[in-house]
C-alpha positions as CSV (number, residue, x, y, z in Angstrom):
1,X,141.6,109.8,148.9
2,X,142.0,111.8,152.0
3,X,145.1,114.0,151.1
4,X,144.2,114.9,147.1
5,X,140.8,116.3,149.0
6,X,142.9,118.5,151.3
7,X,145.2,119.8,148.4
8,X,142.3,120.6,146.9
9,X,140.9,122.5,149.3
10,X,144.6,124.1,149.8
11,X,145.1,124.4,145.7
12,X,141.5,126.5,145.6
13,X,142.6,129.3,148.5
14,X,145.4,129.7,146.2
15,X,144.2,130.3,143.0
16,X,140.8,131.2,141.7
17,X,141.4,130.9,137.8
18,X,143.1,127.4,137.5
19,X,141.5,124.1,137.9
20,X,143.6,121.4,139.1
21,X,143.1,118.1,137.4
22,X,144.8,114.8,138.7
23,X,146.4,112.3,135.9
24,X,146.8,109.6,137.9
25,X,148.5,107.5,135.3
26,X,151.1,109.9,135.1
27,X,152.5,109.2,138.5
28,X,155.3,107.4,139.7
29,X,156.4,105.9,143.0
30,X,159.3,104.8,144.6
31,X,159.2,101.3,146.5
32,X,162.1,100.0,149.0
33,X,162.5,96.8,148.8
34,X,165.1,94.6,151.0
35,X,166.1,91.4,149.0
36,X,169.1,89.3,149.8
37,X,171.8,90.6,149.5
38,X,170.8,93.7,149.0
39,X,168.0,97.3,149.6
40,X,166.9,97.8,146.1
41,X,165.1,100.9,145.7
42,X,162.3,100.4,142.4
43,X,160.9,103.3,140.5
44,X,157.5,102.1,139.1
45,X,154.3,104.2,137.8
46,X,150.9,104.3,139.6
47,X,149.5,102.1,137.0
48,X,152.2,98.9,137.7
C-alpha cells in the first residue's frame, strides 16, 4: 500500500530507535452510507 510505504519512509527520518509495526486488525473505519430516509455514518473495523 502506497501511503503505509511513505509513512514509513517519513516515520524512519524521524526516529532511529523505534520500529513501527502496523496491526492492521486493530483499525477501524468510518463508512457514509445514504439509505432512505436517512445518511448513516457506520464505524466498522478493518477486518469487517
Amino acid at each position: 500500500i502506497k501511503c503505509v510505504e511513505v509513512f514509513k519512509e517519513f516515520y524512519q527520518t524521524k526516529t532511529k530507535h523505534r520500529k513501527l509495526t502496523w496491526i492492521y486488525s486493530l483499525g477501524t473505519c468510518n463508512i457514509n452510507g445514504k439509505f432512505e430516509p436517512k445518511t448513516m455514518e457506520l464505524i466498522v473495523t478493518t477486518y469487517q
